[in-house]
C-alpha positions as MATLAB code, in Angstrom:
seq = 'XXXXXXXXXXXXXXXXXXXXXXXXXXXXXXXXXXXXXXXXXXXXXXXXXXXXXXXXXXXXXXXXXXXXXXXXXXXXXXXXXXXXXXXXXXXXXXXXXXXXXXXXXXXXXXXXXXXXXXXXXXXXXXXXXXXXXXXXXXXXXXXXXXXXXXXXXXXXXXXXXXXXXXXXXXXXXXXXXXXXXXXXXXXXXXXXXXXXXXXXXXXXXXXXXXXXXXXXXXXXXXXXXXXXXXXXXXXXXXXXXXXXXXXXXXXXXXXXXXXXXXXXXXXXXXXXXXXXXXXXXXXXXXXXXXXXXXXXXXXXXXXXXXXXXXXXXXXXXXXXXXXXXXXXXXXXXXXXXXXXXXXXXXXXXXXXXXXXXXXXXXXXXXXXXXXXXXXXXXXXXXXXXXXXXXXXXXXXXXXXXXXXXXXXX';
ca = [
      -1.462   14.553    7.568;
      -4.376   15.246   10.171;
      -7.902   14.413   10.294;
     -10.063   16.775    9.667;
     -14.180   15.115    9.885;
     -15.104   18.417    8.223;
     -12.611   18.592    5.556;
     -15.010   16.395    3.374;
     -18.720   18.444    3.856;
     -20.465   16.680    0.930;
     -19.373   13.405    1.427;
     -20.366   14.326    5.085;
     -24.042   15.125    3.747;
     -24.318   12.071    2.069;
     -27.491   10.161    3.897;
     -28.094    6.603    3.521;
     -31.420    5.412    1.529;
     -33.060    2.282    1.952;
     -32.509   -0.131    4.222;
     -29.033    0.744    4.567;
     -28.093    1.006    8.365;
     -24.726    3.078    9.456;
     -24.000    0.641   11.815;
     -23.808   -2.257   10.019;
     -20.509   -3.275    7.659;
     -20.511   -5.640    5.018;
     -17.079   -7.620    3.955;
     -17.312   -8.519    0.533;
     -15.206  -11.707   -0.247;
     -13.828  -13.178   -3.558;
     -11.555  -16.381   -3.892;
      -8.416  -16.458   -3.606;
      -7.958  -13.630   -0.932;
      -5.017  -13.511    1.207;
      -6.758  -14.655    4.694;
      -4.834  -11.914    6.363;
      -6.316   -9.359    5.040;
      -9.838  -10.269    4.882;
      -9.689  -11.180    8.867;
      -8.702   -7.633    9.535;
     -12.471   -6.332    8.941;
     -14.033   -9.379   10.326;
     -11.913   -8.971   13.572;
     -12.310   -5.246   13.814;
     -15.960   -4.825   13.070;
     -17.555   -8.532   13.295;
     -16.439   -9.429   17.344;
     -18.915   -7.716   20.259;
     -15.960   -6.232   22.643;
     -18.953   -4.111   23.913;
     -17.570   -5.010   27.774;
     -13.985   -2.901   26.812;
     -16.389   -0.169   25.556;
     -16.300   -0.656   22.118;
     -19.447   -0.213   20.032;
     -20.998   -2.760   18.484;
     -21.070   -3.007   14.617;
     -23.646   -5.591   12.669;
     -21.111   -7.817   10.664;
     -22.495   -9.178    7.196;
     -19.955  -11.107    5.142;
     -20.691  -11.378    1.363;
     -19.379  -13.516   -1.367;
     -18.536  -11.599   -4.182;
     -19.153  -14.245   -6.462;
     -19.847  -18.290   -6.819;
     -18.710  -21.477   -5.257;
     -16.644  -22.162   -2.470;
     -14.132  -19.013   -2.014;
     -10.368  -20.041   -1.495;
      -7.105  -18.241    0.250;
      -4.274  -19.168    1.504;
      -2.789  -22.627    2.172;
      -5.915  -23.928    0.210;
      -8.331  -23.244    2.795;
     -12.074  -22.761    1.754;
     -14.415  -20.349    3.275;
     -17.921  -20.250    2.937;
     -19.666  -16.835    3.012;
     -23.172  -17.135    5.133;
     -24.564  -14.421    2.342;
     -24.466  -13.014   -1.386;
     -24.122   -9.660   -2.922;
     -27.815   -9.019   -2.018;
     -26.630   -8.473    1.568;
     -24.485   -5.381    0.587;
     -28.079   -3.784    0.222;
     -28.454   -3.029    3.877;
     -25.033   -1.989    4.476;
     -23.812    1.616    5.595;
     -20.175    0.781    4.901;
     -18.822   -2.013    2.075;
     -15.497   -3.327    3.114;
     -13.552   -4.863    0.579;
     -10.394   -6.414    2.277;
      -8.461   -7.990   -0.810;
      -8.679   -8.758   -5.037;
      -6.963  -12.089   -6.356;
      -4.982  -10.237   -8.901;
      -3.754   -6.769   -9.788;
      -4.066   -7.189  -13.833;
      -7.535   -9.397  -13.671;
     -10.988   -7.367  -13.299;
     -13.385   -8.322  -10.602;
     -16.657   -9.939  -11.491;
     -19.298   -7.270  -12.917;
     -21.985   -8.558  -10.649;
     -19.758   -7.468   -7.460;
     -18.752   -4.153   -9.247;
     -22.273   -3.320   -9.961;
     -22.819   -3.889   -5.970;
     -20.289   -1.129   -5.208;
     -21.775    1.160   -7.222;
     -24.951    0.952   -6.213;
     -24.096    0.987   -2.613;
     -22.027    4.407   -3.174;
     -24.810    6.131   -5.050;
     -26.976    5.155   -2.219;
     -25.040    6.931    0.124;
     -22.739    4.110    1.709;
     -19.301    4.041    2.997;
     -16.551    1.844    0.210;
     -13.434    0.964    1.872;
     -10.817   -0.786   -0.213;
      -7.628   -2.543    2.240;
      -4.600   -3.198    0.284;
      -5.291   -4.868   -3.571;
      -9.143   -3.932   -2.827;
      -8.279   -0.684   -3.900;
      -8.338   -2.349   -7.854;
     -11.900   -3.475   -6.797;
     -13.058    0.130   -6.375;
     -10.898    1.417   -9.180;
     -12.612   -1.164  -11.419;
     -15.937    0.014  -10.551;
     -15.214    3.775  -11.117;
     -15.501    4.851   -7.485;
     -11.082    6.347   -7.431;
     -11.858    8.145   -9.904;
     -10.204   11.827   -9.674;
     -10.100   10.981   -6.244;
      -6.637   10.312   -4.139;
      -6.249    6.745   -3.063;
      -3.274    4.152   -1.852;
      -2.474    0.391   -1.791;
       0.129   -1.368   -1.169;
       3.202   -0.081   -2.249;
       4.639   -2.559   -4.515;
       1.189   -2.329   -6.323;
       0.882    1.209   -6.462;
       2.711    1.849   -9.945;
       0.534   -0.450  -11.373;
      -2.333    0.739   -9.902;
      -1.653    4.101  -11.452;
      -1.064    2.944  -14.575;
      -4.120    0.699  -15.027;
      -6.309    3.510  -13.594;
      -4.405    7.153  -14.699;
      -7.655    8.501  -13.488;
      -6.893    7.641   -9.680;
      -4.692   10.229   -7.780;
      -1.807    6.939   -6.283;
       0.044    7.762   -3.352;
       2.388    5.243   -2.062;
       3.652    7.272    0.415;
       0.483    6.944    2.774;
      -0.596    4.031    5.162;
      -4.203    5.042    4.251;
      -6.331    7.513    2.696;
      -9.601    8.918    3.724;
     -11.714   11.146    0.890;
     -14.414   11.235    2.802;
     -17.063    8.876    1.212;
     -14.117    6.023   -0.210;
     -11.179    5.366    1.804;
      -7.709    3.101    0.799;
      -5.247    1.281    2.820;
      -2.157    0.725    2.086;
      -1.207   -2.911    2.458;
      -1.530   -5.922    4.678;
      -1.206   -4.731    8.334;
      -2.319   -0.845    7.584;
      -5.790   -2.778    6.691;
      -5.606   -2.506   11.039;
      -4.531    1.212   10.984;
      -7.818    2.141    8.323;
     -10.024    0.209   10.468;
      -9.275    1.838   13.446;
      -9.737    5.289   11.867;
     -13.081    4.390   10.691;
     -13.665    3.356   14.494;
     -12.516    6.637   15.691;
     -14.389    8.557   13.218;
     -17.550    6.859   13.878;
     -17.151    6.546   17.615;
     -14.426    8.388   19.038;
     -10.909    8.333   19.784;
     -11.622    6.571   23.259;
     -13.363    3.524   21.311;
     -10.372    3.665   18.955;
      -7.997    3.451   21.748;
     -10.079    0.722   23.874;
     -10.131   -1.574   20.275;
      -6.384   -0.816   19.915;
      -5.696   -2.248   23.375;
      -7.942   -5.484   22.756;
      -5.985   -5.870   19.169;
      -2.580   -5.655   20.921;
      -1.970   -2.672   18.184;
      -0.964    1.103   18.305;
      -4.543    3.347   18.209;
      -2.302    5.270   15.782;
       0.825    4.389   13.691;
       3.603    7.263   12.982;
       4.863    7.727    9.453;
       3.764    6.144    6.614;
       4.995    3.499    3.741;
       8.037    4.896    3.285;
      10.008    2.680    5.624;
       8.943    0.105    4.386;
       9.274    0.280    0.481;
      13.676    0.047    0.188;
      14.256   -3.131    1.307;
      11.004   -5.365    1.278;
      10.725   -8.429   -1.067;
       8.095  -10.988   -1.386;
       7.739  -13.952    1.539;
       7.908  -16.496   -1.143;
      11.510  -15.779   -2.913;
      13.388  -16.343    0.804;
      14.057  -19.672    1.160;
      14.874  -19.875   -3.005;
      17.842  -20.296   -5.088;
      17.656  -16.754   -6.149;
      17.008  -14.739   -3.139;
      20.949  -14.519   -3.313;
      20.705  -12.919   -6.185;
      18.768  -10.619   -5.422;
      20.196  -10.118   -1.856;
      23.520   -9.319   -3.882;
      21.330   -6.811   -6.258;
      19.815   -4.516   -3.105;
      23.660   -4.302   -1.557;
      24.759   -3.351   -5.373;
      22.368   -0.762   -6.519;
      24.971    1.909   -6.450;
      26.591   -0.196   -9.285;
      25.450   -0.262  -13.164;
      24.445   -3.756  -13.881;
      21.662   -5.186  -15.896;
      19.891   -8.125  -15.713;
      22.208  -10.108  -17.943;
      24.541  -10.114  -14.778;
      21.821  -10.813  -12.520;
      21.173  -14.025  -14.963;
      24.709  -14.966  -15.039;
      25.202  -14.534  -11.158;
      22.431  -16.843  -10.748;
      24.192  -19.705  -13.263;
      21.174  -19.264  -15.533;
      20.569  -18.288  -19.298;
      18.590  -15.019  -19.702;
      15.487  -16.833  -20.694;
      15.364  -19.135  -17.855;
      16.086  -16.045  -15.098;
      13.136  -14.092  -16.632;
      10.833  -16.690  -16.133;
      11.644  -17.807  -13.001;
      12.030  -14.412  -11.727;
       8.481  -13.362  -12.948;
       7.354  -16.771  -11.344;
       8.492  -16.086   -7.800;
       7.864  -12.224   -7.956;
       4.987  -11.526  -10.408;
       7.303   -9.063  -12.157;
       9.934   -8.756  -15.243;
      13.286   -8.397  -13.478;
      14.133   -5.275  -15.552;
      11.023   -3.456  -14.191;
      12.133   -5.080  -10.635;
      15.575   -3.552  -10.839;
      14.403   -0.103  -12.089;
      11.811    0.233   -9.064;
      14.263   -0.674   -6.672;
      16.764    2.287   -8.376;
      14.203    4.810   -7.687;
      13.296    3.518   -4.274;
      16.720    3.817   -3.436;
      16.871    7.417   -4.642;
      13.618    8.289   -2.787;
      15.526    7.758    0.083;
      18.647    9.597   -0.532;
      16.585   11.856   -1.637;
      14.742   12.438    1.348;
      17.894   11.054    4.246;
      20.718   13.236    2.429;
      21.865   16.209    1.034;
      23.412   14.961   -2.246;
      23.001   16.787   -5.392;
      20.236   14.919   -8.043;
      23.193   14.361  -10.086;
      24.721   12.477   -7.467;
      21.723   10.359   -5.964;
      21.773    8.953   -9.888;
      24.850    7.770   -9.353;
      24.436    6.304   -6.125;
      21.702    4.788   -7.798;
      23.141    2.915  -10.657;
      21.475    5.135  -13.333;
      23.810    5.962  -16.141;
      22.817    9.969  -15.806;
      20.443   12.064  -13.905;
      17.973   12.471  -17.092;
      17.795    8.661  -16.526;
      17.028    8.785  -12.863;
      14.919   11.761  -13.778;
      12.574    9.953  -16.255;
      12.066    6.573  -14.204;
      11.036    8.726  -10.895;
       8.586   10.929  -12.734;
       7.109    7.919  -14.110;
       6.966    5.866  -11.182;
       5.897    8.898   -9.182;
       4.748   11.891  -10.818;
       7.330   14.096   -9.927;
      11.164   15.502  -10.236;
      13.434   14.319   -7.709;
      14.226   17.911   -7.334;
      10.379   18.426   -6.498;
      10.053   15.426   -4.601;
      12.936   16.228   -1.962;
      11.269   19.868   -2.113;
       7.717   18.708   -0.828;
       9.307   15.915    1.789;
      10.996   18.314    3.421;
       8.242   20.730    3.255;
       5.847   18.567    4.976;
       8.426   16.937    7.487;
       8.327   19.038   11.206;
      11.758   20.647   11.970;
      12.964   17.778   14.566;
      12.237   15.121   12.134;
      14.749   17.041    9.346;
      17.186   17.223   11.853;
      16.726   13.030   11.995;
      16.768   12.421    8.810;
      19.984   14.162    8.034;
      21.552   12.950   11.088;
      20.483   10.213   12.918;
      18.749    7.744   10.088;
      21.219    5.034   11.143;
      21.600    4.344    8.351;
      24.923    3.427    6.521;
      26.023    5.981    3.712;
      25.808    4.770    0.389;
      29.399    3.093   -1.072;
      31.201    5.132   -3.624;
      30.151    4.842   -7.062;
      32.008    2.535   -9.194;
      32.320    3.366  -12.633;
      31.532   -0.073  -14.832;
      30.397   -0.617  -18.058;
      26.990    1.363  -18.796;
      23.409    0.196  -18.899;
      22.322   -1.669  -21.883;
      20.293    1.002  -24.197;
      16.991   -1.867  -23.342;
      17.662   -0.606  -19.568;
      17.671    2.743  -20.047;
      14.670    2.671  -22.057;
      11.864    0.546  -20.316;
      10.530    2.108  -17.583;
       9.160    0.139  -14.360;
       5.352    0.439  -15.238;
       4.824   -1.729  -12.263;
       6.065   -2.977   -8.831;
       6.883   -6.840   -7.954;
       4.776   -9.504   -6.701;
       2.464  -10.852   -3.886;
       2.516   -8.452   -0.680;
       4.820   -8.923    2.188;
       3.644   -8.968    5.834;
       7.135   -7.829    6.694;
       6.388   -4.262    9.180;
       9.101   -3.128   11.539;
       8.940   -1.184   14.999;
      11.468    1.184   14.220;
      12.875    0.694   17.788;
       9.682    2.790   19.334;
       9.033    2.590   22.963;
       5.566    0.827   23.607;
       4.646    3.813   25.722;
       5.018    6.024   22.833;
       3.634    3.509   20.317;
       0.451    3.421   21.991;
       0.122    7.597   22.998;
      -3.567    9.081   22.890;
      -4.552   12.745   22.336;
      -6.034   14.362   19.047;
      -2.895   15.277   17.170;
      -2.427   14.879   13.706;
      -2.264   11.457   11.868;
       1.125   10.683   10.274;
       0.485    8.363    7.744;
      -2.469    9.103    7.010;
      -3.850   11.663    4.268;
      -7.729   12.878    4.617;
     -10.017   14.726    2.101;
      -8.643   18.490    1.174;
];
């Protein structure tokens, strides 16, 4: 979806009081951030690259709460100021949150708040999204994260309008990334916006990045798994479960495949991927009929079986969950909002495989078919593909419209 810096005219108005300076960007820290994602502001807005003809922002980075602030591979960063320093900020960058089901310190929520009624700029990359959630500031508004977060994020919050779909999502005044690397893709937007698509482009060259990503999440979302279940016993398992989703099995086979009682498989699954395996195997069901849904012309009655669900009212009632709509609907507004060449792509030249037959088995446990996947699995993956584009193309200027990216209505 395009850009559009007038499609938002009262977040436009807003003015900044205070001492609050537009050009200055504070990155508000908490322990036990992923270091990834809180470089990506630091990087984009905290380095003078004035000489390539990028314009300089004032960088202040801010603890979001006490003591030494930890990430990954038990690393400890210092953070030269407090919350007090979000005071003179025009735009609050929070990169990351710890934990999807914990809140965030009242002190640092109380920050945001008072920094968007003042007229500032809140950015949320990937889990920061919870952080402004928490503190109100999604609310009625449309907003992404990543998208093995983004069920739970719309169940913790039902006020927030999720889209997993979208790499990010600017309303205007608050703006969401999707996760990890689109952290980049949100940052570079607010570059453009603020400066101009040829300081956009000139940051995108330093960065080594495209100035503009095509498509969004959704290529990402079938086959993705977090970094820490590949080298363990049961990312066979679970290879064997994403080759077998046109199959009706339950976790009790996923247990015995893995030579483990029922008991001992939940745990251990829930240890490595922050989810039950029941909600696990449900999400990756629908995400598998999202894209037959979207790469096929098969009847909703026969993407449920392709899917493993015992009958399309199943398949039916886990999608509209998971995503607020029929599958009927769903395929309906994809192709809708897909241009005529890409249609022809996706029903003829996705590469990939078509789904195996369905097998007929023994049906779902009644426990399956009732529990719905209220939330995606586990710590975010850094796994992005190219999708075989040319660099040329990759890196193409010009003011067309944004795919990936959905801006204020």
């Amino acid at each position: 979806m395009s850009h559009d810096s007038t499609a938002a005219p009262e977040a436009a108005a807003r003015k900044l009081s205070g001492r609050r300076r537009k050009e200055i960007v504070a990155v508000l820290l908490f322990s036990g951030g992923p270091i990834f994602e809180s470089s990506i502001p630091l990087s984009v807005f905290g380095i003078d690259r004035q000489d390539a003809g990028v314009p300089r922002y004032r960088l202040l980075v801010c603890a979001g709460e006490e003591g030494p602030l930890r990430t990954t591979g038990g690393l400890e960063l210092t953070a030269p100021n407090g919350l007090e320093a979000i005071s003179r900020a025009g735009t609050v960058v929070v990169p990351a949150w710890r934990s999807i089901t914990s809140p965030p310190p009242e002190e640092a929520l109380d920050a945001l708040r008072r920094a968007h009624e003042e007229g500032a700029r809140i950015v949320g990359l990937c889990t920061g999204a919870f952080v402004l959630a928490a503190a109100g500031l999604l609310d009625g508004r449309p907003a992404t994260t990543h998208w093995m977060y983004a069920p739970t994020l719309a169940k913790r919050y039902p006020s927030v309008h999720v889209d997993p779909r979208e790499l990010f999502v600017d309303d205007g005044d608050v703006l969401t990334s999707a996760g990890t690397a689109a952290g980049i893709d949100l940052c570079l937007h607010i570059v453009r916006t603020d400066h101009g698509n040829e300081a956009a482009g000139a940051l995108a060259r330093r960065l080594v990045v495209p100035p503009r990503r095509s498509g969004g999440q959704e290529r990402y979302l079938d086959r993705s798994l977090p970094e820490e279940i590949g080298a363990d016993p049961l990312a066979e398992v679970v290879a064997w479960a994403l080759e077998h989703l046109h199959e009706q099995f339950d976790v009790e086979t996923l247990a015995a495949r893995a030579y483990m009682s029922r008991r001992t498989f939940d745990r251990r699954f829930r240890s490595l991927t922050g989810s039950a395996p029941l909600q696990w195997l449900i999400t990756q069901r629908v995400l598998q009929a999202q894209r037959l849904l979207e790469t096929s012309d098969y009847s909703v009655d026969e993407v449920a079986g392709r899917c493993g669900f015992r009958s399309p009212v199943a398949l039916r009632g886990h999608f509209r969950r998971q995503l607020g709509s029929s599958p009927a609907a769903y395929r309906a507004a994809y192709r809708a909002r897909r241009p005529q060449g890409e249609k022809q792509s996706d029903s003829g030249g996705s590469g990939a495989p078509p789904p195996p037959p369905v097998q007929q088995e023994a049906p779902v446990p009644l426990q399956t078919r009732r529990t719905a996947a209220a939330h995606a699995v586990g710590p975010a993956t850094s796994s992005l593909s190219t999708e075989g584009r040319a660099g040329a193309e990759m890196y193409a200027g010009g003011r067309a419209s944004l795919p990936g990216q959905r801006s204020a209505p």
